[in-house]
Every structure is written in C-alpha cells, then in structure tokens.
N, C-alpha and C positions, 0 to 999 in steps of 0.2 A: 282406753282403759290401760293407765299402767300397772306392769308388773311389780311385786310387791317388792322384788327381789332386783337390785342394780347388776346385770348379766350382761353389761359390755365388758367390763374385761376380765370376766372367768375364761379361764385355757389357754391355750398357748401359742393363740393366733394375736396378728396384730390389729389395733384397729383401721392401719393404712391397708390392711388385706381386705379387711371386709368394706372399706371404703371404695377400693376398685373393683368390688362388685358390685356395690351399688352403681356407679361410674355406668358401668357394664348395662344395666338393667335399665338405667336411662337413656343409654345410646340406643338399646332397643323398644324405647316409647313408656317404658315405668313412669307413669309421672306424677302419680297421689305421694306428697310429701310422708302423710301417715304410715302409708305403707314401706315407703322407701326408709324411713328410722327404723318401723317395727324390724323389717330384714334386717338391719344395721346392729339391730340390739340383739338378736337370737343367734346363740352360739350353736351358728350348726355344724360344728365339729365335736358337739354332744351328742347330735345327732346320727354320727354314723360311725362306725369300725374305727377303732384308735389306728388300726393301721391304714386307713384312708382318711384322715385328721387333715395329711398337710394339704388333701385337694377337696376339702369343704368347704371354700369358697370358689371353686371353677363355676360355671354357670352349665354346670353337667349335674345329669341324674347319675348316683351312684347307686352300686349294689349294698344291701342290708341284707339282714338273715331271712331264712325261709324262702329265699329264691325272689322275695321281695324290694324295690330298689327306694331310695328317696328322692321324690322331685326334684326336676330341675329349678335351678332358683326364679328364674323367667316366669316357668308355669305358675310357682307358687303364690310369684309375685301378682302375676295377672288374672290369677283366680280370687286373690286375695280384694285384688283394684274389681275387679267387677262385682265381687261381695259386700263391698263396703262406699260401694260408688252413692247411695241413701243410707240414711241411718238403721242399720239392724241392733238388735239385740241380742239376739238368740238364734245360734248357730248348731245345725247338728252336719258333725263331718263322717263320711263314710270311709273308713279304711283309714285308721289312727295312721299303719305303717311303724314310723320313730315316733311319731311326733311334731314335725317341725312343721307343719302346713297349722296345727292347732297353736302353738306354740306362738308362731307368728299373727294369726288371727286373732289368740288371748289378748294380746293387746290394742286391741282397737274396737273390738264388745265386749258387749255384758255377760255373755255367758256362752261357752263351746259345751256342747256335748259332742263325744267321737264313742265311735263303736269300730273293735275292730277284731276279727275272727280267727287270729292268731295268737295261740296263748304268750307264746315267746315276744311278741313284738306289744302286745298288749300289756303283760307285765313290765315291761323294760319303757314304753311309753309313759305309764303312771309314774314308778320311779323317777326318773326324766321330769316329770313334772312336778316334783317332789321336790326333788334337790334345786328346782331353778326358782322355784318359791311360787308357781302358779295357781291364783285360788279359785279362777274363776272357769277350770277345765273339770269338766267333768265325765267319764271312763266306762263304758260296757262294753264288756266280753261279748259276742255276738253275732250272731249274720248279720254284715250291716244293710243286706236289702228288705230286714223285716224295720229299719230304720230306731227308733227309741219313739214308740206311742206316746209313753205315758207321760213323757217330757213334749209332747207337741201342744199345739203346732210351735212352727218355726217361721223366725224371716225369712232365712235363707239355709239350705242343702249342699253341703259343697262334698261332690261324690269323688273322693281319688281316688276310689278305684273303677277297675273300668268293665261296670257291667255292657254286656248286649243292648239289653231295653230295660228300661228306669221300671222299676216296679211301681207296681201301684200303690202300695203301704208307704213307699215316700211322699209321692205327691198327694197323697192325703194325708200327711202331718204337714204341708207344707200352709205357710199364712197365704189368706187372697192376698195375691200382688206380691209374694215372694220371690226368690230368686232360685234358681237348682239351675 
C-alpha cells in the first residue's frame, strides 16, 4: 500500500543517507525488497528529537520523550519482514511510541491500528501521521495489553513494547493462523 503523500525527500537528510542504511540492513540479512523501500521512503528523522535528526539513520535505537526510545532500524526492519512474509491486512501495533514502526508498516497493508498509553507520544504520533499524509493508520489512547477488541480480529500483532507475558485479550483478537 502506498502512501498518499510522496515522503522521500521531506527534511533534511539525503537520500544517499538513508540509502546506506538501507546498505546497512542488507548486510545484516534485510532482504524483502518491499520492506527495504518502505524504510527508504519513511523519514525517520520526523521521527525523533530535532536534535538527534542528524543520527536518524544510524542503525541505533535512539531516546524519545517519556524515557521512551525508538527502534532500531534492524528490529523494525525484521519485525516488519516477519509481518509481512504472507499477505496480511490488518495490523494492530502495540506501543505507537513516534510512530515509525507504524509508519513503516502503513505501506505494505491495508490497515494499522496502534494503541499507545502515552498521551505525549500518542498525540505527537497522530500528528506525524497527519502531516506525512497516512490514511490508512489508525490511533487509540490506551493500555495496549487490553489490545483494540472492537477492531479484531487481526492477521498480525506486532507488540513493541515489551511486556512480561502476552496477555490474553491479544491473542484473542488475533486471526487463526496469525502472527504476534
């Protein structure tokens, strides 16, 4: 699914920068083409503090607000590859965070749902999602281990954040034969 909105070259990275990331994420086994563009195409230096802009393409997790960080590109990447390895449609993510693990997703299904239990990062996610033209993300303020019912089931659960033990209210929105 593409984005409605052409978001390679908003900001003020180059696209030789996020090209050696991609580089990067291949040398470390990336290898679903779809995936490897979606990261190519998301400005994740929207994704995090203007003043950690110029290292939003390291293949590091950085700190964001609330003591909260955002993925490393790797994970996002390879969370994303085992997501999308069969055809899903409908994705609910757990712990919005910025944004960019949804962001990245929105373009290769039909429809994200994210929930995420921080008003600050919550707010600032939709926004984000706002301004990059995404229409197919959709947003609850939340605990995300009571999951989104009334949007289930799902293909696929992708939880970044990192509970103990999976609750049960997820894998009971999840589809037979889904993914989490």
């Amino acid at each position: 699914m593409e984005n409605q909105t052409n978001i390679q070259g908003i900001g003020m990275t180059s696209q030789r920068t996020r090209d050696r990331l991609i580089e990067r994420l291949k040398e470390q086994g990336i290898s679903e083409p779809r995936v490897l563009n979606a990261i190519r195409q998301t400005p994740r230096h929207l994704f995090v503090d203007e003043a950690l802009a110029s290292r939003a393409y390291e293949d590091t997790a950085l700190p964001i607000e609330s003591g909260q960080t955002i993925s490393q590109p790797y994970v996002v990447a390879r969370m994303t590859e085992l997501i999308v390895s069969k055809p899903v449609s409908r994705v609910l993510e757990v712990g919005t965070g910025s944004g960019y693990q949804a962001a990245v997703l929105a373009q290769l299904v039909t429809s994200i749902y994210t929930v995420e239990r921080i008003r600050g990062l919550f707010d600032r996610a939709q926004q984000r999602f706002k301004t990059l033209g995404y229409q197919n993300i959709r947003c609850k303020f939340s605990d995300g281990s009571w999951g989104w019912p009334t949007q289930a089931p799902f293909d696929a659960i992708i939880v970044t954040a990192a509970p103990e033990v999976v609750p049960d209210e997820l894998l009971d929105q999840l589809k037979k034969g889904g993914k989490m």
